[in-house]
Backbone bond lengths (Angstrom), bond angles and torsions (degrees), N, CA, C in turn:
res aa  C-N    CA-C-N  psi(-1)  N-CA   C-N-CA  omega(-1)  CA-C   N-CA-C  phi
1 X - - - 1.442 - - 1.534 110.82 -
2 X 1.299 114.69 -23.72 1.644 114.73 -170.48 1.469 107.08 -67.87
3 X 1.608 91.94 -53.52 1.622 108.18 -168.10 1.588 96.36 -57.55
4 X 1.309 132.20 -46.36 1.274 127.20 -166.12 1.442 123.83 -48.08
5 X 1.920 96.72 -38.14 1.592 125.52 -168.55 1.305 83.08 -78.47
6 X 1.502 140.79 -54.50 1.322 128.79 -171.86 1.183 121.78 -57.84
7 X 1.397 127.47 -23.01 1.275 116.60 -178.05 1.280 111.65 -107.21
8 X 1.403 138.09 21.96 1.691 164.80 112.55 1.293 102.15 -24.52
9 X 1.845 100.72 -71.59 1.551 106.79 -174.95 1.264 129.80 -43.91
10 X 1.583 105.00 -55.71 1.684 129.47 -174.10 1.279 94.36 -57.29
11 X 1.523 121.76 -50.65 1.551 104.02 -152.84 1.771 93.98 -98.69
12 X 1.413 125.79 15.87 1.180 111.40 147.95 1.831 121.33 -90.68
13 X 1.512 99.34 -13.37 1.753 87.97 -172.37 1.335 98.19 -93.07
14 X 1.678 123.17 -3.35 1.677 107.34 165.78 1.013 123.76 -80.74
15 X 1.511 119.41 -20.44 1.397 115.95 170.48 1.573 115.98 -82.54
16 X 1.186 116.87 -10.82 1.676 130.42 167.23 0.984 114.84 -45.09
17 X 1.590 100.65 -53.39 1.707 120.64 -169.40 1.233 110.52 -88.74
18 X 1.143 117.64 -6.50 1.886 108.53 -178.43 1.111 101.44 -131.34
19 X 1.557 131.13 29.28 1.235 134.81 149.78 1.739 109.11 -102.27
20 X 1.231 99.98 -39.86 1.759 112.86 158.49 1.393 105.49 -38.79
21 X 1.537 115.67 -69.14 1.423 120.58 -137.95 1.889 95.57 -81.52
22 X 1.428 100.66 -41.46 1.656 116.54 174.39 1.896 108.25 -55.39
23 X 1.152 113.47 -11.31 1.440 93.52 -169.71 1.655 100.67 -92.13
24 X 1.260 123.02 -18.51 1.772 127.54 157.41 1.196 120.28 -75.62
25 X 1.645 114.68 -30.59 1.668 85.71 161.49 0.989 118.39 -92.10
26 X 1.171 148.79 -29.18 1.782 158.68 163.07 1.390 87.29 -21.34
27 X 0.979 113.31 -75.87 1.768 108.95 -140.03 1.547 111.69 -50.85
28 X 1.503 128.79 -39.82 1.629 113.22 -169.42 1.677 86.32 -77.54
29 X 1.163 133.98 -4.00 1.747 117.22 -173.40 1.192 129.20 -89.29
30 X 1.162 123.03 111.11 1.842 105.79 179.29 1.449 117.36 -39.76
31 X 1.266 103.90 -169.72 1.495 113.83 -162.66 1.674 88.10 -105.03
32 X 1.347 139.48 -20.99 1.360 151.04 -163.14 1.926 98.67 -90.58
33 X 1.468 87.13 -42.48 1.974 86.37 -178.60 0.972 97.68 -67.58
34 X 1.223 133.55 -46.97 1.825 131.45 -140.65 1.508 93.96 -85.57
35 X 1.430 133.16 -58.90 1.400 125.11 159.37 1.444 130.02 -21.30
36 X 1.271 103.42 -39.32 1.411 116.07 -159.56 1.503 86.85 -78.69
37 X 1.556 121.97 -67.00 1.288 138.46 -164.64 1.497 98.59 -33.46
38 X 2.105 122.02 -43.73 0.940 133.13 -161.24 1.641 89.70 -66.27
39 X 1.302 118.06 -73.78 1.725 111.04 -144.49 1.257 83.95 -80.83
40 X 1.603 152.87 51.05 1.907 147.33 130.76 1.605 87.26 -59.89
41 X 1.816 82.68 -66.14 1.501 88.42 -154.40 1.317 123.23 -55.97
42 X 1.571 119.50 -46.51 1.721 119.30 -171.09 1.701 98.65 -70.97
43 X 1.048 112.89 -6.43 1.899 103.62 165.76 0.629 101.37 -124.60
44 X 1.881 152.73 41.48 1.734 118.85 86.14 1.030 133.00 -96.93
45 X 1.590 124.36 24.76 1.238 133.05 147.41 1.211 109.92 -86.81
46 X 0.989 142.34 -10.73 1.553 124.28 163.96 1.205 115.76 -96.14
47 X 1.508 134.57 -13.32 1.500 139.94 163.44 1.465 98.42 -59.71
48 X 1.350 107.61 -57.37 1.111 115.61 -174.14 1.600 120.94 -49.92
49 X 1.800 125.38 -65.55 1.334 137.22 145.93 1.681 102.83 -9.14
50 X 1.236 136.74 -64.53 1.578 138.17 -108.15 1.644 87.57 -146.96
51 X 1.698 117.70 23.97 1.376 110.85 139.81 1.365 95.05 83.95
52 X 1.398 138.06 3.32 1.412 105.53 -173.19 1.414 101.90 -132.99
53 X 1.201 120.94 20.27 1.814 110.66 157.08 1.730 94.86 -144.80
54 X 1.167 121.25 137.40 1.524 118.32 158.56 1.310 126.97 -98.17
55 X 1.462 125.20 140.59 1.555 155.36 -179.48 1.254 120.67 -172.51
56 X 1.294 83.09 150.78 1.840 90.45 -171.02 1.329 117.22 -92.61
57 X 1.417 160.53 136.49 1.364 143.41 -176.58 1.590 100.23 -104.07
58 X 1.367 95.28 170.44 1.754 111.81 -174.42 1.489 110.64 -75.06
59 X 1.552 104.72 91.89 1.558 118.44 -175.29 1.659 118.33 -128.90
60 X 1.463 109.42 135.53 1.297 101.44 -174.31 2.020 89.21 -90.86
61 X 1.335 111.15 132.94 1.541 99.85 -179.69 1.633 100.40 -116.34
62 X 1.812 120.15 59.95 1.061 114.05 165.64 1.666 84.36 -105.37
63 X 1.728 100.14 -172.53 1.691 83.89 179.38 2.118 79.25 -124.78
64 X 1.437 121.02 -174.47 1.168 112.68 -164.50 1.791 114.84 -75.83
65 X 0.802 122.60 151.88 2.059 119.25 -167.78 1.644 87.68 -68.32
66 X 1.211 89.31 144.51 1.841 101.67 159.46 1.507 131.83 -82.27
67 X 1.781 93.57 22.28 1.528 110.82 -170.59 1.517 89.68 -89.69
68 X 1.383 135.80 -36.48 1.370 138.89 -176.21 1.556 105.38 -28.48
69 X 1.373 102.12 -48.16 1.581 106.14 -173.95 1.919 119.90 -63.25
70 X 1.533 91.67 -7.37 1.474 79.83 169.45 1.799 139.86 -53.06
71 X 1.600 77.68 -12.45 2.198 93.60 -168.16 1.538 91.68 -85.15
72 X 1.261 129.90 7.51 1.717 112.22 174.81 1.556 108.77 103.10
73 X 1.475 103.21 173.85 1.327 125.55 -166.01 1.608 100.09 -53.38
74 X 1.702 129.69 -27.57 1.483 116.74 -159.11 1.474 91.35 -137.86
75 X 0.875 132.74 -42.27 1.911 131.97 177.63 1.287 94.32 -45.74
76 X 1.562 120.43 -71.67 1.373 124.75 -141.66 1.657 100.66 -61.48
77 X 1.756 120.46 -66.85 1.180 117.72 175.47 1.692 115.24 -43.35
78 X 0.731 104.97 -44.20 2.282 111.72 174.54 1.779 97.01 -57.43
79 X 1.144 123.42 -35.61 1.188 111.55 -160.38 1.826 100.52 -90.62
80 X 1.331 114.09 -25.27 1.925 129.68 -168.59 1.470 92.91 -87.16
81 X 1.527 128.79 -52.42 1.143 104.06 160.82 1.558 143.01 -65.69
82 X 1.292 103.33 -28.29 1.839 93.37 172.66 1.498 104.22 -71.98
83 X 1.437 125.30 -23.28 1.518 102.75 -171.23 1.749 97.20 -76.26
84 X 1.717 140.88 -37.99 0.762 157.34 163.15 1.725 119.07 -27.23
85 X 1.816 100.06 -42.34 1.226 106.89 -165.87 1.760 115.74 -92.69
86 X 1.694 101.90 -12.47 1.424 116.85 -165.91 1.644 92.81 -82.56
87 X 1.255 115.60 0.87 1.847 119.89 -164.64 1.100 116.42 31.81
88 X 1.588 118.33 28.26 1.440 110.84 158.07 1.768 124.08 -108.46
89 X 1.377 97.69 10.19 1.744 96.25 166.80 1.206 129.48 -111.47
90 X 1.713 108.42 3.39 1.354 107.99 178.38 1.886 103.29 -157.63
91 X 0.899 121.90 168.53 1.491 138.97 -172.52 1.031 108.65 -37.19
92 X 1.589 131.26 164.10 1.064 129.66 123.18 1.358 135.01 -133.96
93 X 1.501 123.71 154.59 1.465 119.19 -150.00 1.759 127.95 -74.23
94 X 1.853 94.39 -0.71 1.525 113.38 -156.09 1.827 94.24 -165.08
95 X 1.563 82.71 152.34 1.663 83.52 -178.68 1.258 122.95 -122.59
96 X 1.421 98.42 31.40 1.426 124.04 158.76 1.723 130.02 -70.45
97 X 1.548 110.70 -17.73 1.146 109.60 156.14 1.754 132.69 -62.00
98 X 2.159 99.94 -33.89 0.912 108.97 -163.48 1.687 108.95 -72.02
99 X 1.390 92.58 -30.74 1.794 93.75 172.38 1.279 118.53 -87.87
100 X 1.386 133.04 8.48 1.283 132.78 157.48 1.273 117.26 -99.38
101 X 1.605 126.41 -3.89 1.162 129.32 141.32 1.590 122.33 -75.62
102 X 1.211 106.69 -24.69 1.578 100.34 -172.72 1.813 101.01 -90.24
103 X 1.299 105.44 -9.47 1.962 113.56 155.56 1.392 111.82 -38.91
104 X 1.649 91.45 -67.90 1.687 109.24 -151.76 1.156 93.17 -65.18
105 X 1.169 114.90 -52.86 2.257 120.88 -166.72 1.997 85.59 -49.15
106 X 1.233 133.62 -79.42 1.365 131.27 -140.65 1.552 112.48 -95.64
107 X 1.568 117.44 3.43 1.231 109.56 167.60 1.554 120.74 -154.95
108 X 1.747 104.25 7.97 1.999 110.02 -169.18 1.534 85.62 -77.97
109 X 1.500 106.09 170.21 1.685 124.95 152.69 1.409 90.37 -95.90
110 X 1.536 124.97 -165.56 1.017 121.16 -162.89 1.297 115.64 -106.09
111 X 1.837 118.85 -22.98 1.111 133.53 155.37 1.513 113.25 -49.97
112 X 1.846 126.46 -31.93 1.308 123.67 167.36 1.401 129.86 -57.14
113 X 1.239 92.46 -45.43 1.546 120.41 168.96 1.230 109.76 -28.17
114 X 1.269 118.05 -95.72 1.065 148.39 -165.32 1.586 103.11 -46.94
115 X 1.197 121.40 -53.35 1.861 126.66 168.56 1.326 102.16 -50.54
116 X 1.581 124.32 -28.89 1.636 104.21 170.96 1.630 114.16 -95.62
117 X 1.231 95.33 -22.65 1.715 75.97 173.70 1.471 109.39 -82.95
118 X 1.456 143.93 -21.64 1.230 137.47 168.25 1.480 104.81 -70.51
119 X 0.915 136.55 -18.51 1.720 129.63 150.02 0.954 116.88 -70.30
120 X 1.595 144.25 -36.58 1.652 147.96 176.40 1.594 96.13 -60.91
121 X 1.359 122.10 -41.34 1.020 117.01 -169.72 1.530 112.02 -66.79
122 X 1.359 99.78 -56.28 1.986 115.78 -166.99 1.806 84.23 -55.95
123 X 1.569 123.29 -78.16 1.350 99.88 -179.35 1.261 129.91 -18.45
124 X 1.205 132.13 -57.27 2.150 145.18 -169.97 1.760 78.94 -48.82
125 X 1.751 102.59 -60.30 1.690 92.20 -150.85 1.607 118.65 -61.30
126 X 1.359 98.06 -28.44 1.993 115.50 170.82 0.897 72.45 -48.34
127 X 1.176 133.20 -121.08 1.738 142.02 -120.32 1.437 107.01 -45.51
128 X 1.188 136.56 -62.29 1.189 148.38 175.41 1.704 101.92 -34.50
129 X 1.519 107.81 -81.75 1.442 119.84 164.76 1.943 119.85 -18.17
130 X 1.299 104.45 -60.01 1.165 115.38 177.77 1.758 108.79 -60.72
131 X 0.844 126.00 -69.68 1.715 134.43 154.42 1.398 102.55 4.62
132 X 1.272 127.35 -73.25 1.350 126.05 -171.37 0.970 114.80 -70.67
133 X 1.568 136.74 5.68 1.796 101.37 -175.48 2.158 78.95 -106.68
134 X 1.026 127.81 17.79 1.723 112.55 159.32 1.468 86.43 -105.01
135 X 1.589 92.26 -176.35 1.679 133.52 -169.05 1.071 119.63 -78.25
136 X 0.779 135.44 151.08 2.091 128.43 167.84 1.634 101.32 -70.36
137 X 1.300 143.77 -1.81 1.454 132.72 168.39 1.578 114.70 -65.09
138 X 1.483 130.15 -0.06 1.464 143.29 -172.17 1.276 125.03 83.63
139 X 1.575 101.73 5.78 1.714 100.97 169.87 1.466 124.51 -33.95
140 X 1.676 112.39 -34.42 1.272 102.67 -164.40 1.677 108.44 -87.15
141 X 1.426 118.70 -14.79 1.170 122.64 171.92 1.687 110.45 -82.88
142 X 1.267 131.00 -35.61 1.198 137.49 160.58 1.960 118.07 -40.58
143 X 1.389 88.92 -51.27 1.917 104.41 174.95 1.925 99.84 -76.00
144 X 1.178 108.70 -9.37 1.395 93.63 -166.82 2.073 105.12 -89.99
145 X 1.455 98.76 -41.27 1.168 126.28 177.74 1.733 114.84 -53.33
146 X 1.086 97.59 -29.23 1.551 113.68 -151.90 1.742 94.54 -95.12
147 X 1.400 100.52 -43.29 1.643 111.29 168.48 1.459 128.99 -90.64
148 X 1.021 110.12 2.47 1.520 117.85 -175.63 1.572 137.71 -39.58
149 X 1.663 85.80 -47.71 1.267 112.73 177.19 1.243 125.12 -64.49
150 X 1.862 103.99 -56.79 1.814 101.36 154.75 1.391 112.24 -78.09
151 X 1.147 160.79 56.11 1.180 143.65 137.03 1.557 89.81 -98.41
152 X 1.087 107.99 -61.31 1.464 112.08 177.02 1.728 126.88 -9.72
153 X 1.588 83.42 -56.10 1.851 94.99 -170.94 1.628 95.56 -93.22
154 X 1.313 110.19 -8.66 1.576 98.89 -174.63 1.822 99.50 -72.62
155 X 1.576 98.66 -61.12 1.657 101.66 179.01 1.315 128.03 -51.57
156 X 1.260 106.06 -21.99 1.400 108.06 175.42 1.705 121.41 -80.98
157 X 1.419 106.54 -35.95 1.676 126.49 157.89 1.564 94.85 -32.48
158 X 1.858 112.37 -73.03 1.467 107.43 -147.33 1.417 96.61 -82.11
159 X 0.885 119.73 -16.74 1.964 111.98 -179.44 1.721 105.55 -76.82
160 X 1.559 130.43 -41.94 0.955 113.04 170.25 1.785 125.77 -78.09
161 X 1.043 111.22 -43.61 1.898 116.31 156.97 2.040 88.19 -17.07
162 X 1.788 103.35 -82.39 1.372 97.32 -152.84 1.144 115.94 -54.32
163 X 1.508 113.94 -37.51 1.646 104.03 177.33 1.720 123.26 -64.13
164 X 1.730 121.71 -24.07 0.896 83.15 152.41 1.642 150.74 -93.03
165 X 2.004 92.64 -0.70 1.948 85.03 173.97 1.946 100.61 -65.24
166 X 1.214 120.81 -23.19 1.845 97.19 170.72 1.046 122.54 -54.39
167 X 1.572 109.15 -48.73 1.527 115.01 -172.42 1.799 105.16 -61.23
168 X 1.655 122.91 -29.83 1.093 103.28 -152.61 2.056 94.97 -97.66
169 X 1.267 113.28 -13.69 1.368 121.62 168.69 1.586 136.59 -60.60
């Protein structure tokens, strides 16, 4: 449960900070640039996603030390998930976060914000969550592999749908 709340946290203080940092660049930009800036990016992250252009995005690809756990049974997990949840200490599987961060920075209020990073978060904990009800033999990476492709186009369906009821709101 800690780790879960931690990765709530993390992925609420990244959207903190890039609603902070977004409200200085926003302002000299129209509302037409900043859109625009949006669909560069989510169409070359999805070329990118979907195999047909390569680049690398700005990723730390260690995953977090298992020293975190030194703070005990509830610190340590609270502390592996917020570093986990801020998605800046470890991978991620799609680069659909990166353009739903580069949303919040150039067009959330701060109350928006925050609804996406408490969703970045609940997502981390799905996956995680889901993990445990298989075995440690790799079933769950086996089921993950096997589905990839449609989860793939599924998440990408509902992430673009939502971006455009924002864009059209």
């Amino acid at each position: 449960m800690a780790f879960c709340a931690g990765l709530v946290v993390g992925g609420m203080l990244t959207a903190t900070a890039l609603v902070v940092v977004g409200s200085l660049i926003r302002a000299p930009l129209p509302d037409a640039a900043r859109w625009t800036i949006v669909a560069v990016a989510l169409t070359a992250v999805l070329l990118r996603d979907f195999g047909l252009v390569r680049f690398t995005l700005p990723e730390n690809r260690r995953l977090v030390p298992e020293s975190v756990f030194r703070l005990g049974r509830h610190l340590g997990p609270l502390q592996f998930g917020v570093e986990m949840g801020t998605a800046v200490r470890t991978y991620l599987p799609s680069g659909l976060p990166y353009v739903g961060g580069l949303v919040v920075l150039l067009t959330a209020s701060f109350p928006a914000a925050l609804c996406a990073g408490v969703g970045f978060g609940i997502g981390r904990a799905l996956m995680t969550a889901s993990n445990l009800r298989y075995g440690n033999d790799g079933e769950w990476d086996h089921e993950w592999v096997k589905h990839a492709r449609s989860l793939a186009i599924l998440m990408t369906v509902a992430f673009v749908i939502t971006l455009l009821g924002l864009y059209l709101s």
